[in-house]
N, C-alpha and C positions, 0 to 999 in steps of 0.2 A: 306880702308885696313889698317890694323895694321903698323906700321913702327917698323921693329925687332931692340932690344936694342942695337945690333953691328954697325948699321948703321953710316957709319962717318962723323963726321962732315967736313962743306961743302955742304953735299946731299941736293939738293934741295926737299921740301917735298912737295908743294903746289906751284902751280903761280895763282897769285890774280889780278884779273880786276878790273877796279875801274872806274869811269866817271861820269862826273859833265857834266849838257847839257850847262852850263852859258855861257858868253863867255870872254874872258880878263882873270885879274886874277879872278876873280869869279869862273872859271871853271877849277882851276888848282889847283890838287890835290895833298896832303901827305899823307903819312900813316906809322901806327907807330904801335906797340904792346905794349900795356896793361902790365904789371909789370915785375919781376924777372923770365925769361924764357931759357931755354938752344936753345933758337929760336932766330935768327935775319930775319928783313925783307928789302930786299935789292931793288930800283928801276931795271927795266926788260930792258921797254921799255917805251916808250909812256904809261901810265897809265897801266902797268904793274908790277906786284911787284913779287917778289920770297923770300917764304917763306924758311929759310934755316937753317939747325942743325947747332948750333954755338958752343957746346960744345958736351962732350959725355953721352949720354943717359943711365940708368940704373932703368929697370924695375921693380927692387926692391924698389928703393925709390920713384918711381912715375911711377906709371901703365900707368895713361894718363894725358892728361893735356888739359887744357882749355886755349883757344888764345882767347882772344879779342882785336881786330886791328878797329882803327881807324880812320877814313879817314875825314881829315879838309879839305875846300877849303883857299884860299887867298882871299876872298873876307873879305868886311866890312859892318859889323861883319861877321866874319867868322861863317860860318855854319860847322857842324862835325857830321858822322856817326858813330855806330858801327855796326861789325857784330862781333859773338864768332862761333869758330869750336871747338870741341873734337879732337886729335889726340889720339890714344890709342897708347902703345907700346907692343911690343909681346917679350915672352921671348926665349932667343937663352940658349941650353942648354950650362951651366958652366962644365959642365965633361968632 
């Protein structure tokens, strides 16, 4: 679903799971977002992370946006995934 360009920041958009089966630090994960985004990604829970609007959004200047989040373990050598989402924005009328 579209996220409308009024939405305020703070709003959580996404909660993201994440799990490593290793055990130690091997199996303990970070995650982080991929460049200049009006997005932060905040720890939950236990291997839970929440995606959250950190500034305010404007459909004009970006329709949707591309997230790619990261996720390293603490092992040695660290190992690191990605995954990307689409977030689109929807427009709230300005009149």
């Amino acid at each position: 679903n579209p996220i409308p360009e009024d939405t305020l920041p703070s709003t959580v958009v996404v909660v993201i799971n994440v799990r490593d089966r290793d055990s130690g630090d091997n199996g303990k994960v970070s995650c982080n977002i991929d460049g200049d985004l009006p997005f932060r990604l905040e720890p939950s829970s236990e291997n839970t992370y929440k995606l959250i609007i950190a500034s305010a959004l404007d459909r004009e200047k970006d329709s949707s946006y591309n997230i790619t989040i990261t996720a390293r373990d603490r092992g040695s050598p660290s190992l690191s995934s990605r995954a990307s989402l689409v977030l689109e924005v929807s427009d709230v009328n300005d009149n």
